[in-house]
C-alpha positions as CSV (number, residue, x, y, z in Angstrom):
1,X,0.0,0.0,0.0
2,X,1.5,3.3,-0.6
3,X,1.9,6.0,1.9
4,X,-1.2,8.2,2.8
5,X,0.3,10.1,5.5
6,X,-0.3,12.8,3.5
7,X,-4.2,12.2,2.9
8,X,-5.3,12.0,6.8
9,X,-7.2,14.1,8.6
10,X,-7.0,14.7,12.0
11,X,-9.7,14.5,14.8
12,X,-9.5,18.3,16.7
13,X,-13.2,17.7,19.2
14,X,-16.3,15.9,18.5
15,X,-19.9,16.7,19.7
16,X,-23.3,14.9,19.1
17,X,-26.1,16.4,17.4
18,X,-28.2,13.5,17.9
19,X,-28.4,10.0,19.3
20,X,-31.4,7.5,18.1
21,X,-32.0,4.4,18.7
22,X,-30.5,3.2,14.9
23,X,-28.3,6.0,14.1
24,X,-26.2,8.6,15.6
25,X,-25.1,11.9,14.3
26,X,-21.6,13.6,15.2
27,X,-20.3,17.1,14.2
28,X,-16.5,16.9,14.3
29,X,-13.3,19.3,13.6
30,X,-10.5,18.4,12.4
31,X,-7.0,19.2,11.4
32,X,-6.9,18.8,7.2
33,X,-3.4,17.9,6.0
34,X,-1.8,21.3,5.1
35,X,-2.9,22.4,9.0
36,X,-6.3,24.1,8.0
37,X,-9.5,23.0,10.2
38,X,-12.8,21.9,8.4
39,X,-16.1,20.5,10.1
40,X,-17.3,16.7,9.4
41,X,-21.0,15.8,10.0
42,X,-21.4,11.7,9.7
43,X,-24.3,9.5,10.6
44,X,-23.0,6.7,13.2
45,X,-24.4,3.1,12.1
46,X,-23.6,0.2,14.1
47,X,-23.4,-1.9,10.8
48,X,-24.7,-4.3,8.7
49,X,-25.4,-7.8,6.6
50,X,-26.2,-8.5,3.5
51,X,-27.3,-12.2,2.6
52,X,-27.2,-13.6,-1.2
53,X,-29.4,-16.6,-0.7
54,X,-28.8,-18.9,-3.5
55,X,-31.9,-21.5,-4.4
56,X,-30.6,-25.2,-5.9
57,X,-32.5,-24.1,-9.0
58,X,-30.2,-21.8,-9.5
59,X,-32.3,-18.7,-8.9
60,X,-31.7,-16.0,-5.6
61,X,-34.3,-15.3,-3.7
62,X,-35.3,-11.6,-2.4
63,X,-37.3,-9.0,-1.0
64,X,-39.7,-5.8,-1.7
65,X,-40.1,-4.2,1.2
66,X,-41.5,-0.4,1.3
67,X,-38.3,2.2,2.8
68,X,-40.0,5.4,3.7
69,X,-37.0,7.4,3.4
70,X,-37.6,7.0,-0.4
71,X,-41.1,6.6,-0.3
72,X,-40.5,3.8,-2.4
73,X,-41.2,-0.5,-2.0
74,X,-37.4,-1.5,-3.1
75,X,-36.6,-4.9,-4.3
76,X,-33.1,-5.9,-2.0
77,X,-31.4,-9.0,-1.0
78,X,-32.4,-10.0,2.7
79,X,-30.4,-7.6,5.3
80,X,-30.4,-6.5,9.0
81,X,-28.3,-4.2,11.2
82,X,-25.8,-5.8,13.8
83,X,-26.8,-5.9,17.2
84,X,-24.6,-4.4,19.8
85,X,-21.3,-6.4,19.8
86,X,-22.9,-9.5,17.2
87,X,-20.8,-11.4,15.0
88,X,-21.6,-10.7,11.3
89,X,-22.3,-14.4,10.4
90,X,-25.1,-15.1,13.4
91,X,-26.6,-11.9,12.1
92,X,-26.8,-13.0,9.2
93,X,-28.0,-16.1,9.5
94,X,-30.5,-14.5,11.9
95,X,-32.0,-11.9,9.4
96,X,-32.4,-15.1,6.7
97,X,-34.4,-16.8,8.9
98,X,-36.9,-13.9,9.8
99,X,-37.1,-12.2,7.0
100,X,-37.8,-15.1,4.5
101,X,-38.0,-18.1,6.6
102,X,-35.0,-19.9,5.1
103,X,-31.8,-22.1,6.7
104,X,-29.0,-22.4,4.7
105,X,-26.6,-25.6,5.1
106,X,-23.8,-23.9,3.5
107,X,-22.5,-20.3,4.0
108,X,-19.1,-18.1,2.3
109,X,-18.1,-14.7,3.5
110,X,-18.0,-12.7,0.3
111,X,-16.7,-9.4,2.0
112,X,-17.6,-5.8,3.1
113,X,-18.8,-2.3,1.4
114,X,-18.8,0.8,3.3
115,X,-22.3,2.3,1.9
116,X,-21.8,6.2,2.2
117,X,-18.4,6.9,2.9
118,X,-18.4,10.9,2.7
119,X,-21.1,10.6,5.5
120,X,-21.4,7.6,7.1
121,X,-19.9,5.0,9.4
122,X,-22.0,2.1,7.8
123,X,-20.6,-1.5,6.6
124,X,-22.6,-4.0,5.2
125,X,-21.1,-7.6,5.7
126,X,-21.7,-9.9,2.8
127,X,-22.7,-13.1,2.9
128,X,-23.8,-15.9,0.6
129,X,-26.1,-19.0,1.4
130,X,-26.7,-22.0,-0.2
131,X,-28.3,-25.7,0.5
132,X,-31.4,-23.6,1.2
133,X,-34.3,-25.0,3.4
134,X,-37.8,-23.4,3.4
135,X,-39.4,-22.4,6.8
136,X,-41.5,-20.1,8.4
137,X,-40.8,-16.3,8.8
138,X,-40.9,-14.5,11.9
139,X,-40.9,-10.9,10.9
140,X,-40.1,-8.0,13.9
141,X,-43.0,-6.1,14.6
142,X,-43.9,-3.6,12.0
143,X,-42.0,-5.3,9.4
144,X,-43.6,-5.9,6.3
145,X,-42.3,-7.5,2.9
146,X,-42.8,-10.0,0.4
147,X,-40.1,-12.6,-0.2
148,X,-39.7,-14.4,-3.6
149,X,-36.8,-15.8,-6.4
150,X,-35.8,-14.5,-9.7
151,X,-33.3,-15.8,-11.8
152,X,-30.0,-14.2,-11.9
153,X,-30.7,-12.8,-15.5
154,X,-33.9,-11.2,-14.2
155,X,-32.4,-10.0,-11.8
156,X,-29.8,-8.1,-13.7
157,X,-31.9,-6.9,-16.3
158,X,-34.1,-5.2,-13.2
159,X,-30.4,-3.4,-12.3
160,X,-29.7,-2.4,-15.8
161,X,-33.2,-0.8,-16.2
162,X,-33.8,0.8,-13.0
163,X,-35.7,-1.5,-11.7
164,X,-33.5,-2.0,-8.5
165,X,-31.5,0.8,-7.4
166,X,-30.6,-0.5,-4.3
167,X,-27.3,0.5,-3.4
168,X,-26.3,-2.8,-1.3
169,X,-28.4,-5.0,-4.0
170,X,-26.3,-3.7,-6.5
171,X,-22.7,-3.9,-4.9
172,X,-24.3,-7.8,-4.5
173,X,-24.9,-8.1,-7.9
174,X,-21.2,-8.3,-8.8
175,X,-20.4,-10.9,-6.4
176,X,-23.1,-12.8,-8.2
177,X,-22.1,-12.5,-11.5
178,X,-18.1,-13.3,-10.7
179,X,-19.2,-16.4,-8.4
180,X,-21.2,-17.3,-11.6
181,X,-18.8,-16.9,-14.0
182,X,-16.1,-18.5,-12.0
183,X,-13.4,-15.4,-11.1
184,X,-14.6,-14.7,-8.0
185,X,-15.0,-18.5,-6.2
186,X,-16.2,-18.8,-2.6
187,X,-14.4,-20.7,0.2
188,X,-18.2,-22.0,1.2
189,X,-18.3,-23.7,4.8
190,X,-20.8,-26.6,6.6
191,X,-23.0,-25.1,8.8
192,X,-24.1,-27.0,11.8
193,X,-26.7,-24.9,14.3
194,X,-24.5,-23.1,17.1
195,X,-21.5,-23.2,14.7
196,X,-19.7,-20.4,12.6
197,X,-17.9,-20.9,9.6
């Protein structure tokens, strides 16, 4: 890696503007390389997963679920935000489960994406599941969306026209394509209940 010295900036106080129960917001000055101070507002997330559930027939299986940010009912890959101090995997072999209802007998790490790094804190473990076994759902309260599969090429002919804009679908939708294709092979692992890979 080459030297970036040159490229930090340096934390001079911090305050909070405002502390949810999801998300924090900090106001920060800092120290700019050539000595100059500037002001940094960022959104504190505690983090995320992202699960790529992968059906024997070959087809992924996902969500529309309505984000009223937007104002919009987004189709995304199944995700949830970390609980204080959880491990990525049991998270997100927890959000599988309750948002669509499915196991998964084998599970690969793929990697992480930082969402909105000019303003946020956020990363979004990815993960990949396969050796899927239907079940029952059990939503969180308030939590509405319909679950259902599409077939790779549907689903990237709903990225190329629009159709999904999701930002953490997207990023997703690469891994897909190279694990398909063969460039980008998974080290997948057993799963037994209790166990991580």
């Amino acid at each position: 890696m080459p030297d970036e010295s040159h490229l930090i900036e340096r934390q001079v106080d911090s305050e909070a503007v405002f502390d949810g129960r999801l998300l924090k917001v900090r106001r920060d000055r800092v120290r700019l390389p050539d000595g100059t101070l500037a002001t940094r507002e960022y959104v504190q997330h505690p983090g995320a997963v992202v699960v790529v559930p992968l059906l024997d027939d070959g087809r992924v299986v996902l969500e529309r679920q309505f984000r009223y940010p937007i104002g919009l009912a987004m189709v995304e890959f199944p995700a949830g935000k970390l609980d204080a101090g959880e491990d990525p995997f049991v998270c997100g072999r927890r959000e599988l489960l309750e948002e669509t209802g499915y196991t998964a007998r084998e599970w690969a790490r793929a990697g992480a994406m930082h969402l909105a790094i000019a303003y946020s804190t956020e990363v979004i473990h990815i993960y990949f599941a396969r050796g899927l076994v239907a079940g029952a759902q059990a939503l969180d309260a308030g939590e509405f969306l319909d679950v259902f599969a599409a077939t790779p090429e549907e689903l990237l002919q709903w990225c190329r026209d629009g159709s999904v804009t999701d930002a953490k679908t997207l990023a997703c939708v690469v891994h897909l394509q190279n694990l398909l294709s063969g460039a980008w092979p998974l080290d997948w692992q057993p799963v037994a209940e209790g166990l991580t890979p």
